[in-house]
C-alpha positions in Angstrom: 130.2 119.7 99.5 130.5 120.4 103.1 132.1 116.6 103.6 134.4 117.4 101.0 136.0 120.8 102.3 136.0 119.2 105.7 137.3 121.5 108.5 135.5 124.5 106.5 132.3 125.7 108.2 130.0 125.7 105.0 125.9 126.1 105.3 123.8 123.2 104.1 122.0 124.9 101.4 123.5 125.4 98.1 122.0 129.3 98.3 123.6 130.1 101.6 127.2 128.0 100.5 126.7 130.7 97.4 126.6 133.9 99.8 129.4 132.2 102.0 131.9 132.0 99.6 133.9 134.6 97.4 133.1 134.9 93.9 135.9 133.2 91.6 135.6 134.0 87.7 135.3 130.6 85.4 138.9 131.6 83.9 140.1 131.1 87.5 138.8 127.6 88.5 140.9 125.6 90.3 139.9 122.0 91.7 138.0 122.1 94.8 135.8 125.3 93.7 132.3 125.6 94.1 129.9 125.7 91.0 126.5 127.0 91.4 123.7 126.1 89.2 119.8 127.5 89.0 117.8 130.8 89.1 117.3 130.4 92.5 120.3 128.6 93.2 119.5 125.0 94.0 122.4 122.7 93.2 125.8 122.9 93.3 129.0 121.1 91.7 132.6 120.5 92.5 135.0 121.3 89.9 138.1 119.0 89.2 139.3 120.7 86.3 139.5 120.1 83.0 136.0 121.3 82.3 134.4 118.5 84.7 132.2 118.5 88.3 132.0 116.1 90.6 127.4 116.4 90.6 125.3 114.5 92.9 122.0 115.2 90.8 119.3 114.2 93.6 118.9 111.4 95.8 118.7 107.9 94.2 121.0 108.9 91.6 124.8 108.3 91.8 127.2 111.0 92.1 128.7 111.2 88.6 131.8 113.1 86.9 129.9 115.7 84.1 130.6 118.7 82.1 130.3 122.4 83.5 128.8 123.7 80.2 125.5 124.3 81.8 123.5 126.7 80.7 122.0 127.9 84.4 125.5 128.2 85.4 125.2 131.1 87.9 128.7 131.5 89.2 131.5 129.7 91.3 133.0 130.3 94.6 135.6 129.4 97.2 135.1 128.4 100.5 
């Protein structure tokens, strides 16, 4: 996420990118928002509308275009 919203100072950790950004409801998404995922937060998404993320689900695994409709969806923000 930080490579993608390049020229944005955004932490490393999907907790702190969470407190660094301001809230956006799921009505409001627009491409480029951050979704956060996880009770603590630990991963974060990309959403490119349509109902979809951009997820890189851990290392080894390719980055892959998925559904939202998580059920540990915590919120989304905007850098």
């Amino acid at each position: 996420m930080m490579a993608a919203w390049a020229g944005v100072s955004l932490p490393h950790n999907s907790g702190m990118q969470y407190s660094a950004t301001r809230r956006v409801s799921r009505d409001q998404l627009q491409p480029g928002d951050l979704l956060f995922f996880g009770s603590p937060i630990h991963h974060v998404g990309m959403y490119i509308g349509n109902g979809q993320m951009v997820d890189a689900p851990r290392t080894g695994l390719n980055v892959r275009v998925v559904s939202t409709d998580r059920s540990n969806y915590v919120g989304a923000g905007r850098p």
